[in-house]
N, C-alpha and C positions, 0 to 999 in steps of 0.2 A: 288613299291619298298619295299622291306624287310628291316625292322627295327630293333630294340632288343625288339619294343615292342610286333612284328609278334613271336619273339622266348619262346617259353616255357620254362618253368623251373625244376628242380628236383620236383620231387612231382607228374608231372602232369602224370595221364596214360597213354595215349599217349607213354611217352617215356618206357614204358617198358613192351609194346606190339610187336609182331612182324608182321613187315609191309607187307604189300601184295604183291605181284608181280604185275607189273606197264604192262597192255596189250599192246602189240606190235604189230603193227605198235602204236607206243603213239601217244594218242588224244592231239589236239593244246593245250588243258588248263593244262594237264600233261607235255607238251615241255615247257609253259609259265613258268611256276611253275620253273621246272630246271634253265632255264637261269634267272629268279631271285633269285633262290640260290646262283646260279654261281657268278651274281652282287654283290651279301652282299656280297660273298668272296672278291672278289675282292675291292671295293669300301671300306670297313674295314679295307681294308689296307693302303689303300692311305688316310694321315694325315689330308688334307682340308676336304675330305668326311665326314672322318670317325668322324670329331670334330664338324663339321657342322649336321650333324645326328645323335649324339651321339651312333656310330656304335663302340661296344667294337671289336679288331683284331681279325680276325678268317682266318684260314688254310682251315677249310673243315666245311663241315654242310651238315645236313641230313633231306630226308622231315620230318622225324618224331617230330624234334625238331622244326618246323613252325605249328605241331601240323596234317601233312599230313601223315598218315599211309601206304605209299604206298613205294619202294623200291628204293628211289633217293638219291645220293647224290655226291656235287659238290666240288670240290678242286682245292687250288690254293696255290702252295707253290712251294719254289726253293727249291733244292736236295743239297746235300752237296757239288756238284760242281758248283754250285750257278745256274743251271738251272732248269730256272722256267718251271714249269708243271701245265697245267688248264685240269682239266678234271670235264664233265658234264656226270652221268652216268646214266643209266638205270637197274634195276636190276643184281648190282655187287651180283660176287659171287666169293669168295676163292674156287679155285679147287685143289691148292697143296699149300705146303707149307716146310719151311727146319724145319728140328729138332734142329738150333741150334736157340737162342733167343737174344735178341734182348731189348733195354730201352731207355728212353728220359732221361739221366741223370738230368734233370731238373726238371722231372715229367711231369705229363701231366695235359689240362687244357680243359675246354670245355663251350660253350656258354651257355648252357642250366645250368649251373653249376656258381651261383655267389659266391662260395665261394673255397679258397685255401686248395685241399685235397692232403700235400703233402704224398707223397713214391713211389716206383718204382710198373710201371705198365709193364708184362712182356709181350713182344709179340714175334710175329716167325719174324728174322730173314730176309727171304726171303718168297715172296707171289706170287703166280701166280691169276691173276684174271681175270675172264672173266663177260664182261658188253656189252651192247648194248650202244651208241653212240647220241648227240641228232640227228642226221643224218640216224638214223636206222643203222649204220655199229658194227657189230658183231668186236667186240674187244678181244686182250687176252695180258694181259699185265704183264710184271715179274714185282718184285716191289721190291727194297731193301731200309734198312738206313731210313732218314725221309719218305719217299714216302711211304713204307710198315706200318710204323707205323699210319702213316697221314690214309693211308686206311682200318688199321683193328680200327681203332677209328669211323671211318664214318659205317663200315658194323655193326661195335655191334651193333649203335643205331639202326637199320633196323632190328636186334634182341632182342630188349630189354633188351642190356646190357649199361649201364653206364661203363666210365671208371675205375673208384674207386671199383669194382665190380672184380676186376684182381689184387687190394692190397690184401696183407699178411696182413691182421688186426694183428697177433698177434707181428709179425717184418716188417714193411711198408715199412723197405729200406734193405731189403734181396734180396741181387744181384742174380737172377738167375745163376745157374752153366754156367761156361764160353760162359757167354750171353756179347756182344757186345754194348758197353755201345756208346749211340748217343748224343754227345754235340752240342747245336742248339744257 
């Protein structure tokens, strides 16, 4: 089981390397891997778990941040019409995206990350992405609102971007031009 003590933190290389793509058909110890990413997510959210394991909440997580350089990452969040979405992936990849953009009015926040970096982090909008499945099935999936944001947060890490990495240092809470502001 994944813990926050399995989770890396800012600092470590790891997080700001880019991951490698994960060989397909995935080996059992790469499937393993996933479905205990999948579990932190999950289990971190639920109150007894997550107090009983001292699991801080998390939406999504990526191998990079268990310190695994390879191109996974699991999510577990409800969409603005409060359906919940799990998904376990295998080399996601953004293949389009909208020109208009998109914010967590709240800012954004990350495991790998113990400290509050607030201002607006800008994304797209709308995403198209394609992953392989932990079942091997070839996926291709639109993504808007939370879900889009939830996903280009999990793909940085697998780029060696951090969140805070997409702040305006010089104005942190400059709205992108009629970007679509996400209240969570």
């Amino acid at each position: 089981m994944i813990t926050m003590e399995n989770i890396i933190r800012e600092g470590h290389p790891t997080l700001r390397k880019v991951a490698e793509e994960v060989a397909l058909p995935a080996s059992e110890q790469d499937k393993n891997t996933l479905v205990d990413m999948l579990e932190y997510v999950k289990n971190s959210q639920e109150p007894e778990i997550s107090k009983k394991y001292g699991l801080r909440p998390g939406i999504g997580l990526a191998a990079p941040q268990i310190n695994v350089a390879k191109r996974m990452i699991a999510i577990h969040v409800a969409d603005e019409k409060d359906v919940l979405h799990s998904y376990a992936l295998f080399n996601p990849k953004i293949v389009s995206h909208s020109i208009e953009k998109s914010f967590l009015a709240t800012g954004e926040g990350c495991l790998s990350v113990d400290r509050a970096i607030p201002g607006i982090v800008p994304r797209y909008a709308r995403i198209r992405v394609k992953a392989t499945s932990l079942e091997g099935e070839l996926l291709d999936i639109r993504l808007k609102g939370m879900l889009a944001v939830v996903f280009q947060h999990e793909i940085d890490h697998l780029n060696g971007i951090m969140f805070y990495d997409h702040i305006d240092e010089k104005n942190p809470f400059q709205e992108p031009e009629n970007a679509i502001a996400i209240n969570r």
